[in-house]
C-alpha positions as CSV (number, residue, x, y, z in Angstrom):
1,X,0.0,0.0,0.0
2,X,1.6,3.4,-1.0
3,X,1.8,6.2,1.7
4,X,-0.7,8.5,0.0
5,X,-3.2,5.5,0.4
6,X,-2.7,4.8,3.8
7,X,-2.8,8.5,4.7
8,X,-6.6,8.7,2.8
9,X,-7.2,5.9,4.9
10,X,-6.1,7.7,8.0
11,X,-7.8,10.5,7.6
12,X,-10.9,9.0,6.7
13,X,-10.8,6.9,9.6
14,X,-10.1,10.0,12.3
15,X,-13.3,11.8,10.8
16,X,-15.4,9.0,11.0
17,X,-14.4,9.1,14.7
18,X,-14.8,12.4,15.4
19,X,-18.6,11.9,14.0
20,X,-19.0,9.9,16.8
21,X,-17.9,11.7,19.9
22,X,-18.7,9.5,23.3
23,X,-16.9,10.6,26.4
24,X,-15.7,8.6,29.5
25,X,-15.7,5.1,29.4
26,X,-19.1,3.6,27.9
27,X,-18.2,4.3,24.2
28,X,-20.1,1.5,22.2
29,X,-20.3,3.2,18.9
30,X,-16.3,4.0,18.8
31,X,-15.5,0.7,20.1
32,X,-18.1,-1.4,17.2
33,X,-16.2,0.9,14.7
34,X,-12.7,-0.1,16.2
35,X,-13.9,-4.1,16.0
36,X,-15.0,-3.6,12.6
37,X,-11.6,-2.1,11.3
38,X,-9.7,-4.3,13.1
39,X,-12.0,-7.3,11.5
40,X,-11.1,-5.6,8.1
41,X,-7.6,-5.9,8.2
42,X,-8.1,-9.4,9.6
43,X,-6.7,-8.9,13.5
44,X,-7.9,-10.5,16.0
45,X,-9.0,-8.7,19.7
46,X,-10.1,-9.4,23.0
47,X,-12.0,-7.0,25.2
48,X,-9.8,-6.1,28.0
49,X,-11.5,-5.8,31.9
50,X,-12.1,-1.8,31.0
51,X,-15.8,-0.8,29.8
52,X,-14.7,0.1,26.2
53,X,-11.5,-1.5,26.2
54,X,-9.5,-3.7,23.6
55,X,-6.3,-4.8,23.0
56,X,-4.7,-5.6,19.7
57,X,-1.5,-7.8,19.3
58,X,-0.6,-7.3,15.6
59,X,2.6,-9.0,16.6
60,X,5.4,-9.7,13.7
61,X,3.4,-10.6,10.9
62,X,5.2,-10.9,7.7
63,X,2.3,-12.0,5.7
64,X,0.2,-8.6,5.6
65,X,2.3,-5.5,5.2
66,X,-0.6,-3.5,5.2
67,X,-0.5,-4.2,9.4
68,X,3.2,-3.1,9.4
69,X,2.1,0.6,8.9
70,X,-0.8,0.7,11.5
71,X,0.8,1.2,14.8
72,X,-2.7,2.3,16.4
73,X,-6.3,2.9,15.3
74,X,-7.3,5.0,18.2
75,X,-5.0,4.5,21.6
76,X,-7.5,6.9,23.2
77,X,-11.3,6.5,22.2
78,X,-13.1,8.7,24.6
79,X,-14.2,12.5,23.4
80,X,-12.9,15.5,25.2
81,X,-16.5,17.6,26.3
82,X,-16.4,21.3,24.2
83,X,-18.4,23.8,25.0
C-alpha cells in the first residue's frame, strides 16, 4: 500500500471518529467501529477488563504488510466535552 493511500485511509478513519464523539468510558459506537476495522484488516482482539476496552497484538506478521504501517487505530477512544 503506498503512503498516499494509507494516509486517505487515516484521515478518513479519524473523521469517521470524530462523527461519533462518546466521552468517558461507555463508548459502544467507537469501540463497534474499532472491532469492525480491526475485522477488516483481519486482526484479531479481545475485550480487556475496561468498559470500552481492547487490545490488539498485531505481533510480527510478515504475511500482511498493510499491518506493518498501522501502529494504532485509536489508543484513546473517549471525546474531550467542548463547550
Amino acid at each position: 500500500m503506498d503512503y498516499k493511500k494509507l494516509n486517505d485511509i487515516i484521515i478518513s478513519m479519524r473523521r469517521d471518529l470524530h462523527k461519533i464523539p462518546e466521552v468517558g468510558t461507555e463508548l459502544p459506537q467507537t469501540k463497534n467501529y474499532v472491532i469492525n476495522k480491526l475485522k477488516e484488516l483481519g486482526l484479531s482482539y479481545k475485550e480487556s477488563s475496561i468498559d470500552s476496552g481492547l487490545v490488539c497484538d498485531i505481533g510480527n506478521n510478515d504475511d500482511n504488510k498493510n499491518i506493518k504501517n498501522i501502529a494504532a487505530i485509536r489508543a484513546d477512544m473517549d471525546a474531550l466535552p467542548i463547550e
